[in-house]
VMD Tcl script that builds the backbone (N, CA, C; Angstrom):
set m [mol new atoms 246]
animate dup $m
set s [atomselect $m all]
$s set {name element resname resid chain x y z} {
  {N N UNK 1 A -27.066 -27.130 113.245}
  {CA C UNK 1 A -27.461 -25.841 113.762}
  {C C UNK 1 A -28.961 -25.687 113.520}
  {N N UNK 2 A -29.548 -25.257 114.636}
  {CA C UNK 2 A -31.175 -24.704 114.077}
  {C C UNK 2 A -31.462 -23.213 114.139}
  {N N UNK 3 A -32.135 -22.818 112.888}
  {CA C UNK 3 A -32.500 -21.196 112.592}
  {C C UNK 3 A -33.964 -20.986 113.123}
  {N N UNK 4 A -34.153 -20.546 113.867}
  {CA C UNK 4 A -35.368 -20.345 113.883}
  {C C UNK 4 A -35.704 -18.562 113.820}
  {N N UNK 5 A -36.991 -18.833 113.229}
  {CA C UNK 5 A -37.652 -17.100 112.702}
  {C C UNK 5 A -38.909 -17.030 113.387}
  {N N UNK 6 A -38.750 -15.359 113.889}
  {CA C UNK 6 A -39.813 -15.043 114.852}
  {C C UNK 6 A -41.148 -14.103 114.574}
  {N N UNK 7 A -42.527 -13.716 114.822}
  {CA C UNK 7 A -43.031 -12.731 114.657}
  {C C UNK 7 A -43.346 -12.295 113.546}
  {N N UNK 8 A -42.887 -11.555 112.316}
  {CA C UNK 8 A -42.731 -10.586 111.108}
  {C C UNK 8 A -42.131 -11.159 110.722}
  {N N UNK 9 A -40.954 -11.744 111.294}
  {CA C UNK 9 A -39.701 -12.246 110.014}
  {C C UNK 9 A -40.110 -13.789 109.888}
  {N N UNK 10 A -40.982 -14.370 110.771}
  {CA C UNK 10 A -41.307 -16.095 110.035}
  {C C UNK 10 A -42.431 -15.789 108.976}
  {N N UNK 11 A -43.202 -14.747 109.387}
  {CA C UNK 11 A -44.945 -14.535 108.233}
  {C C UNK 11 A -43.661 -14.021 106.673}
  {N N UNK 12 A -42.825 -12.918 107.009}
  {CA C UNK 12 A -42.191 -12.503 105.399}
  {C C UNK 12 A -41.600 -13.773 104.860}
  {N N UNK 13 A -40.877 -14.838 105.606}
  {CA C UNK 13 A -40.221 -15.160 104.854}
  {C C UNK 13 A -40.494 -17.145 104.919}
  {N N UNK 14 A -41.706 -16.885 105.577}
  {CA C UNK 14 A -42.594 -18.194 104.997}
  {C C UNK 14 A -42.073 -19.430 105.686}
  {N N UNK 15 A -41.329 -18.993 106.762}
  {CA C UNK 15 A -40.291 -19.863 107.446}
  {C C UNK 15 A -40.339 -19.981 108.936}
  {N N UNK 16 A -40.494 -21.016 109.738}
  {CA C UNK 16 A -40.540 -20.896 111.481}
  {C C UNK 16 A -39.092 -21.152 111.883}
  {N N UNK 17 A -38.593 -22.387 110.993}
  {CA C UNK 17 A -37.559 -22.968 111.790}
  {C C UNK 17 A -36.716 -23.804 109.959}
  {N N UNK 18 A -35.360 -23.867 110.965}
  {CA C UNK 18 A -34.608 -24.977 109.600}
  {C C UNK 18 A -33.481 -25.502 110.713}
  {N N UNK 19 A -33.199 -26.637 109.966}
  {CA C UNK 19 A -31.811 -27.267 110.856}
  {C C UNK 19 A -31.080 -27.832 110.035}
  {N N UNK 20 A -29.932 -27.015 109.993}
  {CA C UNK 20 A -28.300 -27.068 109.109}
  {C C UNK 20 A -27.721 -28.776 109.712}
  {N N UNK 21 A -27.195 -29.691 108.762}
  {CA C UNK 21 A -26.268 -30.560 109.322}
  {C C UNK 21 A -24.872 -30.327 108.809}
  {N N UNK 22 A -24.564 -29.444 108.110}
  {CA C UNK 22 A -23.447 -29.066 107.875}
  {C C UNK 22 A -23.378 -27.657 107.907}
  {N N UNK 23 A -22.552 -26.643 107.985}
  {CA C UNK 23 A -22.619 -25.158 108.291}
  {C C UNK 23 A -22.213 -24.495 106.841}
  {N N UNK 24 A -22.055 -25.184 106.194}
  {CA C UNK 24 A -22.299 -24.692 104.558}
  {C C UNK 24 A -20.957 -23.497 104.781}
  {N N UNK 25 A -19.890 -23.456 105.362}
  {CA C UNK 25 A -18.799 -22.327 105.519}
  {C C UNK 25 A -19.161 -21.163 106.061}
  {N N UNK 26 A -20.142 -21.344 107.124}
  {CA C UNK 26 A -20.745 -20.074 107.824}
  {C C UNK 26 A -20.045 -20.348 108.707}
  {N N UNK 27 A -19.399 -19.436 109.719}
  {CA C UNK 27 A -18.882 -19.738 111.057}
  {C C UNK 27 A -19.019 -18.197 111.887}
  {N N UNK 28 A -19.931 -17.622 111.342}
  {CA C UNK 28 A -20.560 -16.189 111.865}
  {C C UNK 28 A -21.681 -15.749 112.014}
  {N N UNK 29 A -22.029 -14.978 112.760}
  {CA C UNK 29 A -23.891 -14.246 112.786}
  {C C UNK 29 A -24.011 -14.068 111.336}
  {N N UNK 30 A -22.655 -12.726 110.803}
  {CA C UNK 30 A -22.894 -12.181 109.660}
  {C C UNK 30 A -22.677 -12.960 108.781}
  {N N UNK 31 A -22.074 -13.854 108.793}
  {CA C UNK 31 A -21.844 -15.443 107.210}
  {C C UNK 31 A -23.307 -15.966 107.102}
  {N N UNK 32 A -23.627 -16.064 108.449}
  {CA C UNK 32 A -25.491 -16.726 108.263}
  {C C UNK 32 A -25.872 -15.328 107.654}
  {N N UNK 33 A -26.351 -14.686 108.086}
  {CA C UNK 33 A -27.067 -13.414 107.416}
  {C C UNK 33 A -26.609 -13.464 105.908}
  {N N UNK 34 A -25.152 -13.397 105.357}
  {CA C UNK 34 A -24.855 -12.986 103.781}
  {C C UNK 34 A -25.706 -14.652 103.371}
  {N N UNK 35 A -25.172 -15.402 103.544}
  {CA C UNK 35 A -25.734 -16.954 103.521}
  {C C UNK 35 A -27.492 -16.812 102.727}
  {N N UNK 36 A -28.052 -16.240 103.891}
  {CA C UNK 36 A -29.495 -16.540 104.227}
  {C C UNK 36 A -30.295 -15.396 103.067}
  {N N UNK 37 A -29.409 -14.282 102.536}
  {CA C UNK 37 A -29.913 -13.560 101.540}
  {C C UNK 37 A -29.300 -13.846 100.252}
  {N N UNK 38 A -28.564 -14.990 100.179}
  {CA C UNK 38 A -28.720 -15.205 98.301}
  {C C UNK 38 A -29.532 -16.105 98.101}
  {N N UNK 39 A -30.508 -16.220 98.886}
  {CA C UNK 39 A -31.809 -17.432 99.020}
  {C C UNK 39 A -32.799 -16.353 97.550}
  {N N UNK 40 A -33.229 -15.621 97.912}
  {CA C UNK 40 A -33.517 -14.789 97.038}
  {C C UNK 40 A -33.918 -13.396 97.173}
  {N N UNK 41 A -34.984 -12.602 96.948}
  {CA C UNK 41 A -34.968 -11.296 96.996}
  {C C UNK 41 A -35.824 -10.643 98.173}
  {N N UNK 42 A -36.933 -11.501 98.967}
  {CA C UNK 42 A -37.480 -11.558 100.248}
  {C C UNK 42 A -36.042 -11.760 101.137}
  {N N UNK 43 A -35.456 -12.897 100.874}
  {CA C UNK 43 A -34.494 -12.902 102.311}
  {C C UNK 43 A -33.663 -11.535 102.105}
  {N N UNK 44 A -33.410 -11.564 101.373}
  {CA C UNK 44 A -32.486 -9.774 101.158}
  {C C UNK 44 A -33.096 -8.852 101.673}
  {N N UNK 45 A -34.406 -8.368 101.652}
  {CA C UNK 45 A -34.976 -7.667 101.948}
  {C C UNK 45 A -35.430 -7.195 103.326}
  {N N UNK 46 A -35.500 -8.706 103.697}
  {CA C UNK 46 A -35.578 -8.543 105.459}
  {C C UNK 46 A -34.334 -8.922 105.897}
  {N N UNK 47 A -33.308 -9.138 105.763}
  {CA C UNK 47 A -32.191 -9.349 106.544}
  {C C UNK 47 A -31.047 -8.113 106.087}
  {N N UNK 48 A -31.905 -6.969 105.283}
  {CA C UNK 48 A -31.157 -5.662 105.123}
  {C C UNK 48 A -31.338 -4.575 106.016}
  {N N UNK 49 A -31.994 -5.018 107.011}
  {CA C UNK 49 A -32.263 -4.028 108.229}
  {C C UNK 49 A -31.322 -4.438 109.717}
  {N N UNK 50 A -30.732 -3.142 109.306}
  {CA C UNK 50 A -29.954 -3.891 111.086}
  {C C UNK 50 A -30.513 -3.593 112.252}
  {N N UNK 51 A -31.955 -3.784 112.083}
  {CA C UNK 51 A -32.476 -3.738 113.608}
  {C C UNK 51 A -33.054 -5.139 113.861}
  {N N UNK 52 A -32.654 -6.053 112.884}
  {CA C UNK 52 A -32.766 -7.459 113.380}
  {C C UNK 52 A -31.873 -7.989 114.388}
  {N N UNK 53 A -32.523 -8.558 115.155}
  {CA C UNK 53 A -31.977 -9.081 116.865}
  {C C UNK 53 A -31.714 -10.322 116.011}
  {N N UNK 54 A -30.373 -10.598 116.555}
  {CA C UNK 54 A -30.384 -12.237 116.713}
  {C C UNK 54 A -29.666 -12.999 118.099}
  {N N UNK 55 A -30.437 -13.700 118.393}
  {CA C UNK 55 A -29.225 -14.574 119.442}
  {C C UNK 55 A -28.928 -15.964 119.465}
  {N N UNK 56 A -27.847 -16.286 120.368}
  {CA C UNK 56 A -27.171 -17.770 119.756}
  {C C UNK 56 A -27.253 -18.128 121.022}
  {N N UNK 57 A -27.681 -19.501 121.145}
  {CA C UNK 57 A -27.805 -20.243 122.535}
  {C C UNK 57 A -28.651 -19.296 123.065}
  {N N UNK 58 A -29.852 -18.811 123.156}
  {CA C UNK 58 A -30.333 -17.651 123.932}
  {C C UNK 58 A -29.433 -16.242 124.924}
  {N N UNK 59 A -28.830 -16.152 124.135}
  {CA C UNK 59 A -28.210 -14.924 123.924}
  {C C UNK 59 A -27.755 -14.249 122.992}
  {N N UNK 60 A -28.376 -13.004 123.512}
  {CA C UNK 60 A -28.116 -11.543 122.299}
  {C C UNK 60 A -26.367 -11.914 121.868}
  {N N UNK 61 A -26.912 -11.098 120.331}
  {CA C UNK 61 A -25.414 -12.001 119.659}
  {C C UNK 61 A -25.258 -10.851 118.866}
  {N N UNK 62 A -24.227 -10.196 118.619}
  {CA C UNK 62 A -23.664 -9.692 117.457}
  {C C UNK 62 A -23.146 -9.810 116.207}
  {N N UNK 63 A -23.277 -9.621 115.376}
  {CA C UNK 63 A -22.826 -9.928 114.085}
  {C C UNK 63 A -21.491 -10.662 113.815}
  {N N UNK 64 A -20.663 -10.428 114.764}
  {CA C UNK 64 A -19.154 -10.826 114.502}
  {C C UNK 64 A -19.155 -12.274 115.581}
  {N N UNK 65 A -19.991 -12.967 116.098}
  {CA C UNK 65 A -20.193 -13.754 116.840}
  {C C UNK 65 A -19.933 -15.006 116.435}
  {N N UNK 66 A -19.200 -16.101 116.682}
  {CA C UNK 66 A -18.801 -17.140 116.066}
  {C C UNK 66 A -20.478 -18.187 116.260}
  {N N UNK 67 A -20.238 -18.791 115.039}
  {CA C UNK 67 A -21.061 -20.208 115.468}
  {C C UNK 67 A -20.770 -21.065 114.708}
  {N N UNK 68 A -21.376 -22.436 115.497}
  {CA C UNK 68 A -20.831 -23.989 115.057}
  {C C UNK 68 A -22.420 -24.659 114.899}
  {N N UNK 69 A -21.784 -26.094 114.694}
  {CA C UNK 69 A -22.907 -27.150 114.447}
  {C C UNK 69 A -23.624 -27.670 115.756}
  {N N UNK 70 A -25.186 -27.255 116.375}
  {CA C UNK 70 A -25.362 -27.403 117.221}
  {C C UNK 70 A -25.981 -26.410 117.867}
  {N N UNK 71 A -25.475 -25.294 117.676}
  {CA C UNK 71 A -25.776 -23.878 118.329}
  {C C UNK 71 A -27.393 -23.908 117.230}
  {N N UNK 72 A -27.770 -23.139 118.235}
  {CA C UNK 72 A -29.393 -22.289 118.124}
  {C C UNK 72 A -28.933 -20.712 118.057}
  {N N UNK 73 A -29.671 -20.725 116.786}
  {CA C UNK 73 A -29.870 -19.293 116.043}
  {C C UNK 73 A -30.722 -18.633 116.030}
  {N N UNK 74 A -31.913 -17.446 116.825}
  {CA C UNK 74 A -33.061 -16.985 116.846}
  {C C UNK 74 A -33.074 -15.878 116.057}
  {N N UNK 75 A -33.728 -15.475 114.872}
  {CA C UNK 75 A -33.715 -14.171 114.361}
  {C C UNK 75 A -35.093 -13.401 114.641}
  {N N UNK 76 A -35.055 -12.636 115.425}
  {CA C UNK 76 A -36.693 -11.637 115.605}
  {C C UNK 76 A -36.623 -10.171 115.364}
  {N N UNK 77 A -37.773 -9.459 114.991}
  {CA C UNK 77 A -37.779 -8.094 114.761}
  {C C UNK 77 A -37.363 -7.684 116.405}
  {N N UNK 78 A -36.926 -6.332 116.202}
  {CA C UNK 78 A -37.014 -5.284 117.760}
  {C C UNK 78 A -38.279 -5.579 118.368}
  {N N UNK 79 A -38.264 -5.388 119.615}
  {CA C UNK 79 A -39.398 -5.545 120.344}
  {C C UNK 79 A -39.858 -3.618 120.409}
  {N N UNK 80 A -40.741 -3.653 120.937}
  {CA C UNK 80 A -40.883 -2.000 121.495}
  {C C UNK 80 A -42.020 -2.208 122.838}
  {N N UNK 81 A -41.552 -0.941 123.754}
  {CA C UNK 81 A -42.077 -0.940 124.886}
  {C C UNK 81 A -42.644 -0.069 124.904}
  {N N UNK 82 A -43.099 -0.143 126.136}
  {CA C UNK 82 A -43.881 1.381 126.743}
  {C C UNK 82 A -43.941 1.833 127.809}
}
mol reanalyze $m
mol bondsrecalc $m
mol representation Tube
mol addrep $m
């Protein structure tokens, strides 16, 4: 699986990209998310806001969203318009 981090959330958390060869017993948006914050007290911090977008295969994904080995994971802040 590859994680990649966008914008705000690659500068906080010092990170662009990672690639899983095993899924470590994640098989969810939200298993990656609990996963990705016992890293330590930065990942907690930004992955405690639920206005983080994520999508899988380039699509918007919800929390309850299954994933496997292979799939692409994008995490980015909200965008805002005008």
């Amino acid at each position: 699986m590859k994680i990649l981090y966008f914008a705000s959330l690659r500068d906080r958390l010092g990170a662009e990209t990672e690639e899983w060869q095993d899924m470590q017993g994640v098989g969810s948006v939200a298993e990656l998310i609990d996963h990705l914050q016992e890293r330590d007290e930065s990942w907690q911090k930004v992955f405690a806001s639920s206005r983080i977008l994520v999508s899988v295969n380039h699509q918007i994904a919800q929390p309850n969203a299954s994933i496997k080995l292979g799939d692409e994971v994008a995490f980015f802040p909200p965008v805002t318009g005008g």
